[in-house]
C-alpha positions in Angstrom: 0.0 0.0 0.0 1.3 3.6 -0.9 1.1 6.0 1.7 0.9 9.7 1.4 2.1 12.8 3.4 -0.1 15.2 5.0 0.9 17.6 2.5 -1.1 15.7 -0.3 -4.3 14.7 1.4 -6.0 14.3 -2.0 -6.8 10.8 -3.5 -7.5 11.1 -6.9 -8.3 8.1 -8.8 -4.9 6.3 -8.0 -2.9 9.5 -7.5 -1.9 11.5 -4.2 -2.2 14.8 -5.2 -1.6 18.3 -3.4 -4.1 20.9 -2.8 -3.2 22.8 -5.7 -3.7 19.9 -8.1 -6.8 18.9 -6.4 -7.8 22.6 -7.0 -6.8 22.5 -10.7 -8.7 19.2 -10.9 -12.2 19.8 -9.2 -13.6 21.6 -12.2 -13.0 18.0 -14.4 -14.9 15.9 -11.6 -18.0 15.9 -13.8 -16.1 14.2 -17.1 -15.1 10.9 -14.8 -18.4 8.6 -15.5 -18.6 10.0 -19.0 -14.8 8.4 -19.5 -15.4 5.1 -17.8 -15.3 2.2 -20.1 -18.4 0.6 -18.9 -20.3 -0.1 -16.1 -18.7 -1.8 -12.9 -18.8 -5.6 -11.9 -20.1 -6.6 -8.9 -17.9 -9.1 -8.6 -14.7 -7.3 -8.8 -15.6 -5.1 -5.3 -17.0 -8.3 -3.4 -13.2 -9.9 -4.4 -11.3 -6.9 -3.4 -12.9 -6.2 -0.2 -12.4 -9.6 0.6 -8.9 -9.1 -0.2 -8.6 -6.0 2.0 -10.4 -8.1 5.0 -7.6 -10.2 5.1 -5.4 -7.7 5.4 -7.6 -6.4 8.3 -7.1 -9.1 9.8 -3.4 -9.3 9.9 -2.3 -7.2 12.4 1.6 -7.7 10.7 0.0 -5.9 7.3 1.0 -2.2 6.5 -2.3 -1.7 5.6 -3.6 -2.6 9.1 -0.3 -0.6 10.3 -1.1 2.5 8.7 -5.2 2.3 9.2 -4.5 1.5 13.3 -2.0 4.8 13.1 -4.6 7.0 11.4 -7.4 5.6 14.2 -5.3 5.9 17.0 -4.0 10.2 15.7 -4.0 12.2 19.1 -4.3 15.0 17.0 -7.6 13.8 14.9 -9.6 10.4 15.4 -7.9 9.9 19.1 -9.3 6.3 19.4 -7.4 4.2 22.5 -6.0 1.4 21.0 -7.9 -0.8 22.1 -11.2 0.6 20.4 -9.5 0.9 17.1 -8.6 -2.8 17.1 -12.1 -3.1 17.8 -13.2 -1.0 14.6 -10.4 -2.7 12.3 -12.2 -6.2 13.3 -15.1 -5.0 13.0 -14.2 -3.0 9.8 -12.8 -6.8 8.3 -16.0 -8.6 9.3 -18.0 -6.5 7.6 -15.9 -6.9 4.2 -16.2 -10.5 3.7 -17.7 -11.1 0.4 -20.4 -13.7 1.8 -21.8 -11.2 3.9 -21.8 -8.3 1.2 -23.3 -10.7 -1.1 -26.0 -11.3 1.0 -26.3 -7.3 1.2 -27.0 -6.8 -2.2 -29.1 -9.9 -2.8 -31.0 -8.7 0.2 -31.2 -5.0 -1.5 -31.2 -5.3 -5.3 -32.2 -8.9 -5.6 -29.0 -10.1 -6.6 -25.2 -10.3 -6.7 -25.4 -9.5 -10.5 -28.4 -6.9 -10.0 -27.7 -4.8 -13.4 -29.4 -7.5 -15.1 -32.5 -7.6 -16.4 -35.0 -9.2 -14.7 -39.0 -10.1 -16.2 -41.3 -7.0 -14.7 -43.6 -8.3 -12.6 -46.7 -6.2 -13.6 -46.4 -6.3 -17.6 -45.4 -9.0 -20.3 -42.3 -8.2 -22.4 -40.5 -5.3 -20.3 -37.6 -6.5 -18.0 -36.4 -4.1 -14.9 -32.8 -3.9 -13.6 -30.9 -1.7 -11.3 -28.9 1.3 -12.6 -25.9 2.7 -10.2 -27.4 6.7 -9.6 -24.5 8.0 -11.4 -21.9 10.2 -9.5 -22.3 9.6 -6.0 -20.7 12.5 -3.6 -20.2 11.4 0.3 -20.1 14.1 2.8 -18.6 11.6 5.3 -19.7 11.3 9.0 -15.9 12.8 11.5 -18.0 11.1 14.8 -17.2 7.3 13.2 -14.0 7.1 11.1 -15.0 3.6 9.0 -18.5 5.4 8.0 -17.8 7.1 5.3 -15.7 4.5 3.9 -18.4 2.1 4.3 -20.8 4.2 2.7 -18.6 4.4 -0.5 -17.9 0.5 -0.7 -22.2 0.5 -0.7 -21.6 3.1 -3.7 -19.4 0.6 -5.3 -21.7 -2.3 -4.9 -24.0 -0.3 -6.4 -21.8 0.8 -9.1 -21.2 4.8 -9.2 -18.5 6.8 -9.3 -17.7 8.1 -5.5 -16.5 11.6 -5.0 -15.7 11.6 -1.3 -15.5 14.7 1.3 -13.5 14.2 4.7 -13.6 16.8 7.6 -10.7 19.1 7.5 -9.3 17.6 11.1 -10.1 14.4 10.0 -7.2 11.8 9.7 -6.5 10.0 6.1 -8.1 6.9 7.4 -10.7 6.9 5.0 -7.9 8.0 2.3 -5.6 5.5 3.1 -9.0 2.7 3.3 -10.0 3.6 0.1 -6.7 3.4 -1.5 -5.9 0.0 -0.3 -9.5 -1.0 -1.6 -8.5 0.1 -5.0 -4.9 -1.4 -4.8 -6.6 -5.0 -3.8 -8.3 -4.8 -7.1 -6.4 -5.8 -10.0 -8.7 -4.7 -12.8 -8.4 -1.0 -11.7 -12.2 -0.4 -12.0 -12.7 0.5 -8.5 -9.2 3.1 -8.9 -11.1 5.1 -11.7 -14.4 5.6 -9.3 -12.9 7.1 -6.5 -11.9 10.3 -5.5 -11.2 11.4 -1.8 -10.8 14.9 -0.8 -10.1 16.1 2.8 -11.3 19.9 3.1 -13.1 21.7 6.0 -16.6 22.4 4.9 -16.4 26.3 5.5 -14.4 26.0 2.0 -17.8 26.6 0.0 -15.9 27.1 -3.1 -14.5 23.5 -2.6 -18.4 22.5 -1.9 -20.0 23.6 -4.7 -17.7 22.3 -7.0 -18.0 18.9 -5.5 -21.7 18.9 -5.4 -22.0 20.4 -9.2 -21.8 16.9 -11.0 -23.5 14.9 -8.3 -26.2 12.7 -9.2 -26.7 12.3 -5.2 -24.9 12.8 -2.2 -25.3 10.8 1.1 -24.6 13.5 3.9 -23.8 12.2 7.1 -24.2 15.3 10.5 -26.2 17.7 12.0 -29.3 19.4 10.3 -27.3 22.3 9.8 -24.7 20.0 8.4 -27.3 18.5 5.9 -28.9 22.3 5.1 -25.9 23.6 4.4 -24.9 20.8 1.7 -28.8 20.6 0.7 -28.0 24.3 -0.7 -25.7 23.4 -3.3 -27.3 20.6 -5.0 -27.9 20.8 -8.5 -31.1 20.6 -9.4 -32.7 17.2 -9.4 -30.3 15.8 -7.4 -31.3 13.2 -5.3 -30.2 13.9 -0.9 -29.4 10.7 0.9 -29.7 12.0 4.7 -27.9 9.9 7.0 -28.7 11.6 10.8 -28.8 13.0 13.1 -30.6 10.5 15.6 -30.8 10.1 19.1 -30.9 6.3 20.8 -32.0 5.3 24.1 -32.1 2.2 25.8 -35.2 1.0 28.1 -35.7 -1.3 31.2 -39.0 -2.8 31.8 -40.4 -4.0 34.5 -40.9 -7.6 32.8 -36.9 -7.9 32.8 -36.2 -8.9 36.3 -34.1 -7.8 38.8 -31.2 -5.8 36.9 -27.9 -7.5 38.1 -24.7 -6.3 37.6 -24.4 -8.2 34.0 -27.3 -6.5 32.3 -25.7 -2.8 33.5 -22.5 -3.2 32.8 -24.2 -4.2 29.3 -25.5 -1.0 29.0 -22.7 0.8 30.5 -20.3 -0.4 27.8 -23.2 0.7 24.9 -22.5 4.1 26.8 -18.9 4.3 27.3 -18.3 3.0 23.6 -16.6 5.5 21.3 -17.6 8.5 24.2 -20.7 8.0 23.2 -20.7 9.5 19.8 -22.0 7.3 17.1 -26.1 7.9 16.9 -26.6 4.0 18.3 -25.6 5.6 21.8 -28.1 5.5 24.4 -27.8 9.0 25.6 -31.1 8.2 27.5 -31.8 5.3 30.3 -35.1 5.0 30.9 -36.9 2.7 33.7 -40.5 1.1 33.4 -41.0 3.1 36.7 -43.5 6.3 37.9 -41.9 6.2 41.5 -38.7 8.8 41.6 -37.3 6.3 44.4 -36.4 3.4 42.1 -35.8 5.5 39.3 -33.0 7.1 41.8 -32.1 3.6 42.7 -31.3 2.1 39.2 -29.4 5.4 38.5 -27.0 4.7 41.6 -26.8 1.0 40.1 -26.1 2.4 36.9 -23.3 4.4 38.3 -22.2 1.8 40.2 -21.7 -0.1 36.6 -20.4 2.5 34.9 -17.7 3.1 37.4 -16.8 -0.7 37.0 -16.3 -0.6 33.2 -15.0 3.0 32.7 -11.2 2.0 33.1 -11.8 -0.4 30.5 -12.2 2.8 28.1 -10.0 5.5 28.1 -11.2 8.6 28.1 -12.2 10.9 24.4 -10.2 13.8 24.2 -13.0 16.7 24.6 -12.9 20.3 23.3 -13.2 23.1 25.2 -17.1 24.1 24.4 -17.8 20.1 24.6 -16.5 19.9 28.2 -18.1 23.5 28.7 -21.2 21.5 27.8 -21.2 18.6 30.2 -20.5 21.3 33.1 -23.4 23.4 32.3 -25.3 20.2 32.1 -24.5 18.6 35.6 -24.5 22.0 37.2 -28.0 22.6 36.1 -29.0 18.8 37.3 -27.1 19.4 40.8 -28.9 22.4 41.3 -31.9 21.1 40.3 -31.3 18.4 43.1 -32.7 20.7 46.1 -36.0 21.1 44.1 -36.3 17.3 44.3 -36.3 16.9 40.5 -33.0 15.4 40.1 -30.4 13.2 41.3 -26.8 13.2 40.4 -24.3 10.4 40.3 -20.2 11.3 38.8 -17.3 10.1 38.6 -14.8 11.7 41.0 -12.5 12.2 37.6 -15.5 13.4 35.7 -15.0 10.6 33.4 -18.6 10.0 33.5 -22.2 11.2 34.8 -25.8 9.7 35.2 -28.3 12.5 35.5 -31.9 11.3 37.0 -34.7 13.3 36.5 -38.2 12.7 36.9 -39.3 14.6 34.0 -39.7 11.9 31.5 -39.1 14.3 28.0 -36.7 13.1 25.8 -33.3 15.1 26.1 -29.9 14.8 24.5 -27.0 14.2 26.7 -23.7 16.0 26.0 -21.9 12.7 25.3 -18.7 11.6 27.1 -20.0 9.3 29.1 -22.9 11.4 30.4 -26.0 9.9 30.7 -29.8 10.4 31.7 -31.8 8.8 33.7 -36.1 9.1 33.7 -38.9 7.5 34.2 -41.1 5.9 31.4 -43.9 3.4 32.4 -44.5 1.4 29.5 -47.7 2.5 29.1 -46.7 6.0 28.5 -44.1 4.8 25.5 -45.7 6.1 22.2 -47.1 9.5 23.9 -44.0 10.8 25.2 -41.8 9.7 22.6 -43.5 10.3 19.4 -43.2 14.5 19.4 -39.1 13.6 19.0 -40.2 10.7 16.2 -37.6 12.3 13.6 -35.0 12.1 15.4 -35.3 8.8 17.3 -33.1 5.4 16.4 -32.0 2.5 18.4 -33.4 1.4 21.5 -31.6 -0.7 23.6 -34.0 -3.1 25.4 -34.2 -5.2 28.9 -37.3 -6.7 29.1 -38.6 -10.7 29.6 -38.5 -12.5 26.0 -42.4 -12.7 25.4 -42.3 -8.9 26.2 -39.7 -7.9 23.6 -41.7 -8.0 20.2 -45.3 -5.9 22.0 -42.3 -3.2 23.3 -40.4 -3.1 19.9 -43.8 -3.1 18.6 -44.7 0.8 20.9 -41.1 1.8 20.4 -42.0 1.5 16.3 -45.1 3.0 16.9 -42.9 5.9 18.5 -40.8 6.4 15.6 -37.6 4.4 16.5 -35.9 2.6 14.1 -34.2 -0.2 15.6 -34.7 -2.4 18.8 -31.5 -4.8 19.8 -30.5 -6.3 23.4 -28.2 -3.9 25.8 -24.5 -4.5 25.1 -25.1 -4.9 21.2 -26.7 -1.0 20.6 -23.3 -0.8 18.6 -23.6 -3.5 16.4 -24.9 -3.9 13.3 -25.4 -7.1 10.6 -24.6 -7.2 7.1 -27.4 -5.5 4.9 -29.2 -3.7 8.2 -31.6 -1.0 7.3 -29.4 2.3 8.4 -32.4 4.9 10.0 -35.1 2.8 8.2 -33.3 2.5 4.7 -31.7 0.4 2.5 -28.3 1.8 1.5 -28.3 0.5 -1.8 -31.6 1.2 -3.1 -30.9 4.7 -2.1 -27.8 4.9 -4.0 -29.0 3.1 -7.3 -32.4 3.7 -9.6 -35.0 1.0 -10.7 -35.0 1.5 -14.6 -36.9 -0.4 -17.0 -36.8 -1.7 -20.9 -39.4 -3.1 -23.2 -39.5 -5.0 -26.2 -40.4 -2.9 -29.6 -43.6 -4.6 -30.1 -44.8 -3.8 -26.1 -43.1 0.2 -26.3 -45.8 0.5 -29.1 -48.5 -1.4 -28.1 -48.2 -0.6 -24.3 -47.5 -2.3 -21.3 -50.3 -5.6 -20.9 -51.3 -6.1 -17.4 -50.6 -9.8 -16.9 -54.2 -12.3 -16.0 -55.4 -11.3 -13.1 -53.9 -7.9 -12.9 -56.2 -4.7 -13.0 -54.7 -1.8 -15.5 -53.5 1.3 -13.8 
């Protein structure tokens, strides 16, 4: 694998480039699909990422050198060692071809899904998927493999990927990419790549991204996604990827919580300080009586305090750590007013805030989580008003409980409902906030036979006309 300075953060089809060639080259982005030979086999990305995987896996490789350097950066991802070891596993299980195969069968019907297949609803016209086009990636800086997964779903689905990194970003997802494209010997996936690392106040650089985009995926805030939603050409298609907000939920059907089930949840919370949007940034107890709500948030704190030297601490910024402050000062206050009850960490590694208002609220990360009541009854009504927003829900209750609670928790808006300890986790082809990647990055075209384009489409027997 070829490595590049931090002078030439600019992955361009192959090359490492400096910012002045990038410059020179963004006004040529659009010509890239036009000059392609043809369209891109399946096959060939399913047999280089399970060529890269292996490499993942071999902690020896200078691929999985130079990846565990870019995750472990002090000055950019900051990940303790042990947690990027953790991603890089994770990062080669979810490359192995069987399991991306499954992905796309699951998706787009198929591991060969750009060929035509008979249309269900008229004789003579065939349907296939069609790769969107030019797909640009505003990649997520909370989890470094995420935009790098969401291009390899851009390969599977066959576009060209134009790819953004934050401007204090490492070159992990540089350095990914690359070794993707070097473990391919046909040099397809090199001539659909491009990976630029720019901070987004550089409009200019924006907009000139954006200009030949057939969609872009945007992963961040809302003001993240209005900001790029601006600058979309017309008829552009936005894939919004966040922001969402998960919590996890004890009900009284689960038992007695022992010290396994919250030290479960307190790993969901200490897990990457909290910042992926599977987090539970909320506890809540199938409880309306403030003294075992207060109790399970002592137990909780009990837990966390057991796990936390397992996870080194994030590195926060000042307005971050500004933020948890204001937050627990607020709480403690709140304490003499009988609302609240506060539990820390002498360090301030970590905090669980119980309060007996039950609204949803967002924590301010780092290992700071709240605590409220939420009888099960009360599920859909005092969740649904935050429906947009909400994702994974990280549940302990008794087995013939689990579907009836997903089933409220859906009602509510949430997207996801998993055991606690496994809020991180994923599965090949999961549904990311209710969609399915590939579909969103491809199109559903169709083709008819000359006789049918001039006859029209025939309902088949037993099929109405529209």
């Amino acid at each position: 694998m070829s490595t590049a300075p931090h002078t030439t953060p600019y992955y361009w089809q192959g090359e490492w480039v400096d910012e002045e060639e990038a410059g020179r080259r963004l006004g040529t982005l659009g010509q890239i699909l036009p000059a392609l030979p043809g369209p891109l086999d399946p096959a060939h990305v399913l047999a280089a990422c399970g060529r890269l995987a292996g490499l993942l896996a071999d902690p020896d490789s200078a691929v999985y050198r130079q990846l565990l350097d870019d995750l472990t950066d002090p000055a950019t991802t900051a990940l303790p060692a042990v947690d990027a070891e953790l991603s890089l596993a994770l990062l080669a299980s979810a490359l192995t071809p069987g399991l991306l195969a499954a992905q796309l069968t699951a998706e787009l019907g198929g591991t060969a899904p750009h060929r035509p297949v008979p249309a269900p609803f008229a004789d003579g016209a065939a349907e296939l998927w069609q790769p969107v086009g030019t797909l640009v990636h505003i990649a997520p800086r909370n989890v470094a493999s995420g935009g790098f997964l969401s291009v390899v779903e851009g390969l599977l689905a066959g576009n060209v990927n134009l790819v953004k990194t934050s401007g204090g970003e490492s070159l992990f997802t540089q350095h990914a990419l690359a070794a993707l494209a070097d473990a391919d010997p046909s040099g397809e996936l090199r001539g659909r790549l491009v990976v630029l690392r720019f901070s987004s106040r550089r409009t200019e650089w924006l907009r000139a991204l954006c200009r030949p985009a057939d969609a872009v995926a945007v992963w961040g805030t809302e003001e993240a996604v209005q900001g790029v939603a601006g600058l979309l050409p017309p008829g552009c298609r936005l894939v919004e990827w966040g922001p969402k907000i998960s919590l996890a939920y004890l009900d009284r059907t689960g038992g007695p919580r022992g010290g396994g089930t919250l030290r479960a949840l307190a790993r969901d919370i200490l897990r990457n300080g909290q910042r992926t949007c599977t987090s539970p940034q909320v506890v809540y107890v199938d409880t309306a009586d403030p003294e075992v709500l207060f109790a399970e948030a002592r137990a909780l704190g009990e837990a966390l305090s057991a796990e936390a030297a397992h996870f080194p601490a994030f590195p926060r910024e000042t307005a971050e750590q500004a933020e948890i402050t204001n937050v627990v000062t607020v709480a403690r206050l709140e304490e003499h007013l009988g609302l609240t009850r506060t539990f820390s960490a002498p360090d301030g590694g970590w905090h669980v805030l119980a309060d007996t208002r039950p609204g949803l609220s967002a924590s301010p990360l780092f290992g700071t989580v709240w605590v409220k009541p939420l009888p099960r009854e009360e599920i859909v009504r005092v969740l649904h008003p935050m429906r947009r927003y909400l994702q994974t829900v990280g549940l302990h209750a008794a087995a013939d409980s689990t579907l009836p609670l997903a089933t409220e928790f859906f009602r509510a808006g949430a997207l996801r409902v998993v055991p606690l300890g496994t809020m991180l986790e994923s599965y090949a082809g999961a549904p990311h906030d209710g969609q399915l990647a590939l579909q969103r990055y491809s199109r559903r075209v169709s083709v008819a036979t000359p006789a049918e384009a001039g006859a029209g489409f025939r309902p088949r027997a037993g099929q109405a006309a529209a």
